[in-house]
C-alpha positions as CSV (number, residue, x, y, z in Angstrom):
1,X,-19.9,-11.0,20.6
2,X,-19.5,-10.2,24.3
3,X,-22.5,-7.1,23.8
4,X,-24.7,-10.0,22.5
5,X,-23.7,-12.7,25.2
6,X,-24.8,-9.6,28.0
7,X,-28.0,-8.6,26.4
8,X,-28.7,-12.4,26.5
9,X,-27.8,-12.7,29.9
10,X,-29.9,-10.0,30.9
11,X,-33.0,-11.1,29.6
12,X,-32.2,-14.0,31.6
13,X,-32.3,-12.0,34.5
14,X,-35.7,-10.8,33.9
15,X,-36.8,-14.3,33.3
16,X,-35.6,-15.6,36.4
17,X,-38.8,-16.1,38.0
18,X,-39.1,-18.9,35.7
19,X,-36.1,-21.2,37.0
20,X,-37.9,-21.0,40.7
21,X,-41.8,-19.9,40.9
22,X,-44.3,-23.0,40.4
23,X,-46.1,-22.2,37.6
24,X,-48.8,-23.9,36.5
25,X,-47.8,-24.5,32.8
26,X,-49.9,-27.5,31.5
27,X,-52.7,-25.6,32.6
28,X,-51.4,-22.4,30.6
29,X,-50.3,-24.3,27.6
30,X,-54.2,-26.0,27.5
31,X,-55.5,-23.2,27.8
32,X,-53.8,-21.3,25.3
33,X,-53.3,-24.0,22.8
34,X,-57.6,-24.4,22.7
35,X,-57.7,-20.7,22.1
36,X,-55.5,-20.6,19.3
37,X,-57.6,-24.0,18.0
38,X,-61.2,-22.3,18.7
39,X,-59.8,-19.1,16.8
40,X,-58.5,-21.1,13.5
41,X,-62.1,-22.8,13.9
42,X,-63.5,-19.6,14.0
43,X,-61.7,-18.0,10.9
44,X,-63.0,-21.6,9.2
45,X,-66.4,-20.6,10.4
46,X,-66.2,-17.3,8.8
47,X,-64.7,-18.4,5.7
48,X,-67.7,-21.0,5.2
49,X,-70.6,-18.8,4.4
50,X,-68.2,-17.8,1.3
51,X,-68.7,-21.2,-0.4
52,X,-72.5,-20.4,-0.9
53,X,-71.8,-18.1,-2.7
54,X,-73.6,-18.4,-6.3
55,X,-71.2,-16.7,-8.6
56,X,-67.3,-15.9,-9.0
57,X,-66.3,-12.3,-8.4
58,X,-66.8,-10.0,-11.3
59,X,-63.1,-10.4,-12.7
60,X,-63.4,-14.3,-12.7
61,X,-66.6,-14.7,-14.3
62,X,-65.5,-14.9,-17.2
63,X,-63.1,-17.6,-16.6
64,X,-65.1,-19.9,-14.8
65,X,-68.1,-22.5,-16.4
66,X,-70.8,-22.6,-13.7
67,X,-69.7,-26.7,-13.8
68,X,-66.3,-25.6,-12.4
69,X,-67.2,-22.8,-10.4
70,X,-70.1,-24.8,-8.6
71,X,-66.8,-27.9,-8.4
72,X,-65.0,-25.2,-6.7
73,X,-67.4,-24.2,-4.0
74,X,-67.7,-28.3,-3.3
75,X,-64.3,-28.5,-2.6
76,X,-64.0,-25.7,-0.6
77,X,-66.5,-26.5,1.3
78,X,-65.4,-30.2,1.9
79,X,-62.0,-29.1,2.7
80,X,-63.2,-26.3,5.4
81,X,-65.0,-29.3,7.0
82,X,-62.2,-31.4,7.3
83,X,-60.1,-28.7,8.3
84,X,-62.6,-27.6,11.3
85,X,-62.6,-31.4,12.2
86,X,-59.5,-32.3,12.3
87,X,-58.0,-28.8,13.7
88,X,-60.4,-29.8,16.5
89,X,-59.4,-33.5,16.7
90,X,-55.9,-33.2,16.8
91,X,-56.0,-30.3,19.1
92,X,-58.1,-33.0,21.4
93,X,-55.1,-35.3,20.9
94,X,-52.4,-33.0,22.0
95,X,-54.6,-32.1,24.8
96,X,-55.3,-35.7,26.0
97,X,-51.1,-36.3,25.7
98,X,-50.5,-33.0,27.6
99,X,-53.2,-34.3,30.1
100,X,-52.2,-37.8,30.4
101,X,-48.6,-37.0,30.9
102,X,-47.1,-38.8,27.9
103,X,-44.0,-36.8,27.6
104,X,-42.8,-37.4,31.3
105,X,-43.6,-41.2,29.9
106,X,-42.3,-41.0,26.6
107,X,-38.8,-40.2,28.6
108,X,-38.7,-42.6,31.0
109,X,-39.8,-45.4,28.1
110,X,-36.9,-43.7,26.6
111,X,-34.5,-44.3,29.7
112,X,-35.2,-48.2,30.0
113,X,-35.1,-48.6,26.2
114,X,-31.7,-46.9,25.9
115,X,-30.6,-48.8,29.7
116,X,-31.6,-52.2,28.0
117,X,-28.4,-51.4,26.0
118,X,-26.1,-50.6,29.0
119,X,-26.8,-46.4,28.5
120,X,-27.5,-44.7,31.5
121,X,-29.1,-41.6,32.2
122,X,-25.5,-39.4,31.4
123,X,-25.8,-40.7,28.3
124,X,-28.5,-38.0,27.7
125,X,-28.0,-37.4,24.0
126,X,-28.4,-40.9,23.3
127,X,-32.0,-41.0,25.3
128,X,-32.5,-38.0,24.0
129,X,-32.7,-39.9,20.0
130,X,-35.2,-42.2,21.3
131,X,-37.5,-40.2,23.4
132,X,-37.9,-38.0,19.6
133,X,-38.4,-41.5,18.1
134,X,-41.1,-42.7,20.7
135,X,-42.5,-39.1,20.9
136,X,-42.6,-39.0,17.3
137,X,-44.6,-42.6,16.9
138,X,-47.3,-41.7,19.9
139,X,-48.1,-38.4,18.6
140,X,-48.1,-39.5,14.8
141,X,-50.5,-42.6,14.7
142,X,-53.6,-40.9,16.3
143,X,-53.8,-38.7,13.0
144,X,-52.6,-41.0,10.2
145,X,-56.5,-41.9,10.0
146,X,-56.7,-38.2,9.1
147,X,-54.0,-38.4,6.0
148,X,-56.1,-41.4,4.8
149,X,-59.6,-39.7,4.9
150,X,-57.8,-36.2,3.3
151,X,-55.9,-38.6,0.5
152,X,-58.8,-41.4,-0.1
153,X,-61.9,-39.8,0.5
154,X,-61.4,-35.9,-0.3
155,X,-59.0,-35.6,-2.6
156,X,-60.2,-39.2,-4.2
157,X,-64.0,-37.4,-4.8
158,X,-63.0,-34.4,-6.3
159,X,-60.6,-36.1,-8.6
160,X,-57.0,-35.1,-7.4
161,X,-55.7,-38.0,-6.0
162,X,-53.7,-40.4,-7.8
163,X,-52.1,-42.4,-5.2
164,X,-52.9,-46.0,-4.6
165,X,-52.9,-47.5,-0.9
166,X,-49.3,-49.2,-2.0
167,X,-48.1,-45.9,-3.0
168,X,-49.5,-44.2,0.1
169,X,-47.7,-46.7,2.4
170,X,-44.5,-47.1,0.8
171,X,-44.4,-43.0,0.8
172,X,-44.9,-43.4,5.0
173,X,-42.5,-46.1,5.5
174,X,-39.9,-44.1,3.3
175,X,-40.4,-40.9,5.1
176,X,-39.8,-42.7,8.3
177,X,-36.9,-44.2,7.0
178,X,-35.7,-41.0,5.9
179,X,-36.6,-39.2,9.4
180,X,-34.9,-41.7,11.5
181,X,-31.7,-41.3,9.1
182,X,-31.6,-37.5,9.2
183,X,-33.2,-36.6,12.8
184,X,-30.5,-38.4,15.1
185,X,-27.3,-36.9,13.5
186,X,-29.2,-33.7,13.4
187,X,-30.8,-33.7,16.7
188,X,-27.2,-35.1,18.1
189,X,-25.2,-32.1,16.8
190,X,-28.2,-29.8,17.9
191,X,-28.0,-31.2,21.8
192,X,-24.3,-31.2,21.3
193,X,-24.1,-27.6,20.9
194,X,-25.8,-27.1,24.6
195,X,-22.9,-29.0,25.9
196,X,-20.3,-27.6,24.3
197,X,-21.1,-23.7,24.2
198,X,-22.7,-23.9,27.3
199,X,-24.2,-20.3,28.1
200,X,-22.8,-19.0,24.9
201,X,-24.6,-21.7,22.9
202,X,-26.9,-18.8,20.9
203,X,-24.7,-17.7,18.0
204,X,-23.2,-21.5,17.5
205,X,-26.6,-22.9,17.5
206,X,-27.6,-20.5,14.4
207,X,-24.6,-20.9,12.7
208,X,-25.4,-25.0,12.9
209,X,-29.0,-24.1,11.7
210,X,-27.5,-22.4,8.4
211,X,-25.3,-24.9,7.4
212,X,-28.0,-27.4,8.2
213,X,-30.4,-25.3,5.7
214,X,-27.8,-25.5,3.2
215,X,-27.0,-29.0,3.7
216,X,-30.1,-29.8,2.9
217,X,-30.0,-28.0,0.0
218,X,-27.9,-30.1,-1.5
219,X,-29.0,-33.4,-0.3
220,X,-32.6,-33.1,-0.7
221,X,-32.7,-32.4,-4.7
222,X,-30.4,-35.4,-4.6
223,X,-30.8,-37.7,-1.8
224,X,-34.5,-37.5,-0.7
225,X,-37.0,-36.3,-3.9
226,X,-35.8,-39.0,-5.5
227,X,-37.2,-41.7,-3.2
228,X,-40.8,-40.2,-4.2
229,X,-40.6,-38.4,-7.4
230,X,-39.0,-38.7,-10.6
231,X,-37.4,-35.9,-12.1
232,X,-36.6,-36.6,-15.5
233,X,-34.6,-33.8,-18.1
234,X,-37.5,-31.6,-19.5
235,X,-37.8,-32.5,-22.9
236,X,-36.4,-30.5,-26.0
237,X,-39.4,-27.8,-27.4
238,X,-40.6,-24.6,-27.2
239,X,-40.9,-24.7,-23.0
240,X,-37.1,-25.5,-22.8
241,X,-36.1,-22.8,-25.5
242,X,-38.0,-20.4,-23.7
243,X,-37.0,-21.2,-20.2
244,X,-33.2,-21.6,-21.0
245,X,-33.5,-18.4,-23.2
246,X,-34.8,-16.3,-20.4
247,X,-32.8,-17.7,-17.7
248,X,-29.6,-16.3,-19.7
249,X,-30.7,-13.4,-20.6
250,X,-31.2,-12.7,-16.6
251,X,-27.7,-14.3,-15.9
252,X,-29.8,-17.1,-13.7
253,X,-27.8,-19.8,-13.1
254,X,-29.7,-22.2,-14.3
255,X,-27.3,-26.0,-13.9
256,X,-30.6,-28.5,-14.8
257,X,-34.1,-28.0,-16.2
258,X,-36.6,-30.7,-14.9
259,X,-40.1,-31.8,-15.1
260,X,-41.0,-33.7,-12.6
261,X,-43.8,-36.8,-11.9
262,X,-46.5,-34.6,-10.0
263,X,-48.9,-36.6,-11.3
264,X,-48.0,-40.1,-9.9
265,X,-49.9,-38.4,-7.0
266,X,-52.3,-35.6,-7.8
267,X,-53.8,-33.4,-10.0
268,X,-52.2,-30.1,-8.8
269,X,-49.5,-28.0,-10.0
270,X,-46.5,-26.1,-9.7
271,X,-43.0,-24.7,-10.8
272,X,-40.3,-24.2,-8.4
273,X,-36.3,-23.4,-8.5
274,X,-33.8,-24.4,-5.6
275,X,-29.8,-24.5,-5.0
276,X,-27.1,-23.0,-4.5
277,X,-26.2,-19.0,-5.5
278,X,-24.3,-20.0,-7.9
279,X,-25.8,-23.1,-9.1
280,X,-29.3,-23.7,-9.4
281,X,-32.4,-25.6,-10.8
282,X,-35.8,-25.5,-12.0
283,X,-38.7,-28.0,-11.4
284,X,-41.7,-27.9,-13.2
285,X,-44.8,-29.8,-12.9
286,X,-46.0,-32.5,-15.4
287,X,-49.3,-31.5,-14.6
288,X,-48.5,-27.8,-15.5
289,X,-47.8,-29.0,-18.6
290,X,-49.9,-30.1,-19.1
291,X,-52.7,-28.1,-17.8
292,X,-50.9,-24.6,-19.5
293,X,-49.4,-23.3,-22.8
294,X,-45.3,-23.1,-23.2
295,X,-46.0,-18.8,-23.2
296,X,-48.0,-19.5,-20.0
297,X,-45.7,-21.8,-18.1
298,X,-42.7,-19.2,-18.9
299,X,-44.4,-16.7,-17.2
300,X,-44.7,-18.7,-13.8
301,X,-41.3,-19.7,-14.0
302,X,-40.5,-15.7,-14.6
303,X,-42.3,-14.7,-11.1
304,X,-39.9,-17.5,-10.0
305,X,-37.1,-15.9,-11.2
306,X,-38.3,-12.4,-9.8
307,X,-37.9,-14.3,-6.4
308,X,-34.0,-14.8,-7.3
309,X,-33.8,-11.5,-8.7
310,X,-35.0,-10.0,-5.5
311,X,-33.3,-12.2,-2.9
312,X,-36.2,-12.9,-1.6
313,X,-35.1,-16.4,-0.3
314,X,-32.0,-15.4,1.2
315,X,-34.4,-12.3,2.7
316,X,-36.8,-14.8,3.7
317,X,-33.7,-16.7,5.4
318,X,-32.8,-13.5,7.3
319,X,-36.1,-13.1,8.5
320,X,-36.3,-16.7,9.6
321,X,-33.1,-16.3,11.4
322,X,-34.0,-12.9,13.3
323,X,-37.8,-15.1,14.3
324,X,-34.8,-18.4,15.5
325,X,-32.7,-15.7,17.7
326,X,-36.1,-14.0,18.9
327,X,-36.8,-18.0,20.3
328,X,-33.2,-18.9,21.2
329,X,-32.9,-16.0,23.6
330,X,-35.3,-16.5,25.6
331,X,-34.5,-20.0,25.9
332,X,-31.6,-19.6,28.5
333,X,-34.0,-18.9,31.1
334,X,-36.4,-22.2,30.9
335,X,-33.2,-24.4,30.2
336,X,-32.7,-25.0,33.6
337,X,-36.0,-24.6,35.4
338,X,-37.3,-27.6,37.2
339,X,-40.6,-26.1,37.9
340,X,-41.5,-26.2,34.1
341,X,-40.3,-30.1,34.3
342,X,-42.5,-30.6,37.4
343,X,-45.3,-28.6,36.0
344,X,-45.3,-31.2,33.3
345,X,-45.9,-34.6,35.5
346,X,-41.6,-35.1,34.8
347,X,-40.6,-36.8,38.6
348,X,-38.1,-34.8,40.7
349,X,-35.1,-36.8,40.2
350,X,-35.5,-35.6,36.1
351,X,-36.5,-32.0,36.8
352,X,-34.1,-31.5,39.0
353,X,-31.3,-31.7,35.9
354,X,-33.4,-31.2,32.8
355,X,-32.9,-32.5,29.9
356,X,-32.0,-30.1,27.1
357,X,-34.4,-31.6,24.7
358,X,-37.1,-32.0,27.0
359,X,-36.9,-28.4,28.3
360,X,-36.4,-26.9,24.6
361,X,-39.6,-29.3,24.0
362,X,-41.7,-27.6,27.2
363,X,-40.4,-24.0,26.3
364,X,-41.9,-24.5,21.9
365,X,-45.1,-25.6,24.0
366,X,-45.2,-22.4,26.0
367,X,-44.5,-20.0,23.4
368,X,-46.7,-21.4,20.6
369,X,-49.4,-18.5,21.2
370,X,-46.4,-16.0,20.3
371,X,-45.8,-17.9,17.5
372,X,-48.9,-18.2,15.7
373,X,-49.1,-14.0,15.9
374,X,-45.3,-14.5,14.5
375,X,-46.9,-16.9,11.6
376,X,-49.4,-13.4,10.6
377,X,-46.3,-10.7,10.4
378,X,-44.6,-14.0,8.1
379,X,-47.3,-14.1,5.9
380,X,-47.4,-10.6,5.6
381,X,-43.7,-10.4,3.9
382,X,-44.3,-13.5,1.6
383,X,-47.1,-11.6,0.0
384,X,-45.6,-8.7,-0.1
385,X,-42.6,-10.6,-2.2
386,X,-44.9,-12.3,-3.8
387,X,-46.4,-8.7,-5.6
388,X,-43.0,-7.8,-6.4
389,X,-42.0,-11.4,-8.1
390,X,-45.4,-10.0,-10.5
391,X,-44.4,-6.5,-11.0
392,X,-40.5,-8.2,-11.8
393,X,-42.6,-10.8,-15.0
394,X,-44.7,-7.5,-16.2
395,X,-41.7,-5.8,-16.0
396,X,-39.2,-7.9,-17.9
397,X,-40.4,-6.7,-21.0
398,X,-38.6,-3.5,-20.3
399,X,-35.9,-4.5,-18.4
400,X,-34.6,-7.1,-21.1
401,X,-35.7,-4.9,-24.1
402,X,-37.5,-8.0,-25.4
403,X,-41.0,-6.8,-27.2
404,X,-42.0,-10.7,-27.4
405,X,-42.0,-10.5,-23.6
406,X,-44.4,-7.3,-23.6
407,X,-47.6,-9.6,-22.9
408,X,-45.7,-11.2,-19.8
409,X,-48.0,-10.1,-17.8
410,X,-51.4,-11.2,-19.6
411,X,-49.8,-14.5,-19.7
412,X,-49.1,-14.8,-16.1
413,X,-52.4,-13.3,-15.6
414,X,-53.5,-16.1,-17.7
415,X,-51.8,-18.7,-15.7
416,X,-52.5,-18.4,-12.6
417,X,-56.2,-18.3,-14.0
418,X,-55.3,-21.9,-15.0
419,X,-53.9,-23.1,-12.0
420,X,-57.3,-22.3,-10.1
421,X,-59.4,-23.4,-12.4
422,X,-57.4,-26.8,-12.7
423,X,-56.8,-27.1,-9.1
424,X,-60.5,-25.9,-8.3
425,X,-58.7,-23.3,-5.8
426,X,-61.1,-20.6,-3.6
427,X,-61.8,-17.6,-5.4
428,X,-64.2,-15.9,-2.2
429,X,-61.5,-15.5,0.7
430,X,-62.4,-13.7,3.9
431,X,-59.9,-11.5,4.8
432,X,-58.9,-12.4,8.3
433,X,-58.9,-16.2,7.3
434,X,-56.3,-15.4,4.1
435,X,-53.9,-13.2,6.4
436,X,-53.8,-15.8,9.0
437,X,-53.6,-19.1,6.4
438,X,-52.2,-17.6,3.3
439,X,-48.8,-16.6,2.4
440,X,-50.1,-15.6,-0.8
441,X,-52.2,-13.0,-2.0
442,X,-55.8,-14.2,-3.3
443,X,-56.9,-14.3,-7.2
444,X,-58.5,-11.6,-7.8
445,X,-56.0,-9.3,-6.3
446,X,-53.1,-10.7,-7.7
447,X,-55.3,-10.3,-10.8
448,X,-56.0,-6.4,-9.6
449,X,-52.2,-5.6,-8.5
450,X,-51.1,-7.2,-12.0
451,X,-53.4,-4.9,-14.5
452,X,-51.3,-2.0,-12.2
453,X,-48.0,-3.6,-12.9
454,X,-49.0,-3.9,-16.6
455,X,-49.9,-0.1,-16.9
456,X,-47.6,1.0,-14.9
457,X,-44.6,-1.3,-17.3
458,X,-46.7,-0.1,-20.2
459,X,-46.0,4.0,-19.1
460,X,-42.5,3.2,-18.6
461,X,-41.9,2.1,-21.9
462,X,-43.4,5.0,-23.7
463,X,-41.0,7.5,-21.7
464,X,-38.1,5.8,-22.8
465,X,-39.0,5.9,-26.2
């Protein structure tokens, strides 16, 4: 522990400069911030053309009417013009607040909130809360008109969206509710932390991170999903035989099977598994249902399982953790640096100490260039796990010694067909767009990598026998 505490510390060193030299950081943070805003509208730009295009690719014609294809292109199309628009709005927003000065304002409207109450400025933690709470509220209305144009008005004309204008706003208030009930204890503890560990604050802080992650694990399944969906006990039939019967054949350890009511709000689908190592369960999609065959559903629910068999959420965990220490230690050096404070617009008399949360807040703003190049090597490993959670359905076959299971592949093939088709997803995806946006591989080469999985499964058998 004492060779990690001195590496920190000497990247401190190096980063001295920061705690003393007057930088001009708003101007850097504007600067960069646009960039990375004028290259995502770029990568829309490039991905546009593709949406004129008058056919599938070769491997999907076959699958695709020209209704639904020409379905597809429309709502590709309408969602890369919202996504240019409002990329370029909000970035105009965060702009105008970084301009304007609204989180020097947002903390001193924080300080005579909490001061109303007889909590002075060392009650830091406690201003801390509210200034997250204010923050929260002045950067969060300017772009609700956005959810209500995406929900209403996109979604509502290519016939996804099924939630009503009561549903929408009770879902808001709830997941305010819900914020202002989990972000205080959290952000409490987190701030906490700083005080207690002081210098040495890097290893407790990621430990606290974990058990959050864990935590939350466990409350929301139980807690929070229920306030918006129902999950109700997938009924007995042929999906629950086959699910159950391949979940104990891999020794998963499956603890509940659910379908759940995706449909009370759209039209897409999906199947997913979370909990605990030894205790887990699966969530599956009404609208998968009903949108897929029993055979086709277990065969998305067997990549899912290639997922656990792999470790590939723990892995991605790791990974996660490694990407939080990267950010953590280089932290030490902008905790205490009233320049940044002052480059800001925060007065002297609040720079001079700085608040933890404000100076964490400053130091996410100057590092988000590093992080959307961080967001690119992320993308890269889900994909990559994504190719082996394929290669693990075509593969079960063989694994399990189960010859029912020896079209696994064609079915998930099959399925994930469907799910395009049904969710009218791109099929043309520019390269540079899909390694920046998508932490999934496209169609048609999950398509291509499977038909190598399935020969590849198919060889393997015939050697054994």
């Amino acid at each position: 522990m004492d060779l990690l505490h001195t590496q920190l510390a000497a990247i401190e060193r190096r980063l001295a400069f920061v705690a003393v030299d007057s930088i001009d950081w708003k101007t850097y943070v504007q600067a960069f911030s646009w960039a990375v805003c004028l290259f995502e509208s770029y990568l829309i730009l490039r991905q546009y053309p593709l949406y004129s295009k008058p056919t599938p690719p070769a491997a999907l014609a076959e699958h695709f009417t020209g209704e639904v294809y020409i379905k597809s292109q429309a709502y590709g199309k309408d969602k890369a013009k919202f996504s240019l628009l409002a990329g370029l709005y909000k970035q105009a927003v965060d702009s105008l607040m970084l301009h304007c000065g609204i989180y020097a304002w947002a903390w001193e409207i924080a300080g005579i909130l909490t001061g109303r109450f007889g909590y002075g400025p060392e009650y830091e933690i406690t201003q801390s809360n509210v200034f997250a709470i204010v923050l929260f509220f002045v950067s969060s209305l300017p772009t609700l008109p956005l959810s209500v144009y995406q929900t209403f008005v996109l979604e509502e004309k290519h016939g996804f969206n099924k939630t009503t204008p009561a549903l929408f706003v009770a879902d808001m208030l709830k997941g305010w509710l819900v914020g202002l009930a989990l972000a205080p204890p959290f952000l409490s503890a987190f701030l906490w932390i700083f005080k207690w560990a002081g210098a040495r604050f890097v290893p407790w802080l990621m430990a606290f991170m974990i058990a959050f992650q864990m935590t939350m694990v466990i409350i929301y399944p139980t807690l929070i999903q229920p306030l918006f969906n129902k999950l109700s006990p997938l009924s007995a039939g042929e999906l629950r035989t086959r699910i159950e019967a391949l979940a104990a054949r891999l020794k998963f350890p499956l603890k509940h099977l659910y379908e759940i009511d995706g449909s009370k709000r759209s039209s897409h689908s999906n199947a997913y598994f979370y909990g605990l190592p030894w205790s887990k369960h699966i969530v599956v999609f009404d609208t998968l249902i009903q949108q897929s065959t029993p055979g086709e559903v277990e065969a998305v629910l067997a990549h899912e399982l290639g997922h656990w068999y792999y470790y590939h959420p723990t892995k991605m965990m790791f990974v996660s953790q490694l990407h939080l220490f990267s950010i953590l230690a280089l932290f030490p050096a902008f905790l205490h640096a009233p320049p940044v404070l002052r480059a800001f617009d925060f007065p002297a008399h609040v720079a001079v100490h700085p608040p933890t949360i404000v100076a964490f807040l400053l130091f996410q703003m100057i590092i988000s260039p590093l992080e959307s190049v961080a967001s690119i090597a992320l993308n890269a490993v889900s994909r990559r796990f994504e190719y082996q959670a394929d290669r693990f359905a075509c593969e079960l076959h063989g694994m399990l010694k189960a010859e029912e299971m020896a079209d696994m592949g064609d079915r998930l093939g099959r399925a994930l067909i469907t799910l395009h088709v049904k969710n009218l997803s791109t099929v043309w995806v520019d390269w540079l767009y899909s390694a920046y946006h998508h932490s999934h591989p496209t169609l048609t080469e999950r398509l291509r990598a499977l038909e190598g999985f399935k020969g590849a499964a198919a060889s393997a058998s015939k050697k054994e026998l």
